[in-house]
C-alpha positions in Angstrom: -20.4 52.5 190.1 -18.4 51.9 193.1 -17.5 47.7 194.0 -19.5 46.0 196.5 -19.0 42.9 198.1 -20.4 39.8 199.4 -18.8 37.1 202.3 -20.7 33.6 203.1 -18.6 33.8 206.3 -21.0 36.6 207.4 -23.6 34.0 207.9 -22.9 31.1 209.9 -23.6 27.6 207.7 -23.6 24.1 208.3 -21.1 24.1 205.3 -18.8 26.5 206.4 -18.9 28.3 203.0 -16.0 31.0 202.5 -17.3 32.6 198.9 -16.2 35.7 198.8 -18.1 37.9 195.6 -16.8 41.2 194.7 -17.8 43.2 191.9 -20.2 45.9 190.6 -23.2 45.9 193.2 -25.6 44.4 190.6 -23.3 41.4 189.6 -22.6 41.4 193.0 -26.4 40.1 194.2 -27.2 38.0 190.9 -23.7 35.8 191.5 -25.2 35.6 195.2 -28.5 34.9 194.8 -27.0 31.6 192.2 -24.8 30.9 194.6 -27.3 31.2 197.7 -29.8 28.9 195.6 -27.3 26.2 193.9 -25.3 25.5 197.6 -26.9 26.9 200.5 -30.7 25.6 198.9 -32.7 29.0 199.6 -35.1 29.6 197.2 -34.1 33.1 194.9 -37.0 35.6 196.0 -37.1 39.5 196.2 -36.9 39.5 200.0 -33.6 37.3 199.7 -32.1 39.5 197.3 -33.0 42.7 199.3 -31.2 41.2 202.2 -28.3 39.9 200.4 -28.5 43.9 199.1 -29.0 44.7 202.6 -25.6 42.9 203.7 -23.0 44.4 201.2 -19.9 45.8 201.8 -17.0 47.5 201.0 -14.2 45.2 199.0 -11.4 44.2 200.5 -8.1 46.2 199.1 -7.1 44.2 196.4 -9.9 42.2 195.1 
């Protein structure tokens, strides 16, 4: 399965996160969802994990 990743500066904050997540596309959304729920305070649902499916990308060469 190819890598997929995941960039919290995609999404403006009040925190300014900078998380970058790369990995298989299934670690990838669970380590994102955690993270989504444990800083940002969104509540892990379906719908958020199909966006945050929704918004993955290519890695950056090298990670």
């Amino acid at each position: 399965m190819a890598r997929k990743a995941s960039d919290c500066r995609d999404t403006p904050s009040v925190s300014g996160c900078s998380l970058y997540i790369s990995g298989e596309e299934e670690e990838v959304i669970r380590a994102a969802a955690e993270h989504m729920v444990s800083v940002h305070e969104h509540t892990d649902s379906p719908e958020m994990r199909e966006e945050i499916r929704a918004s993955l990308k290519d890695p950056v060469a090298g990670t």
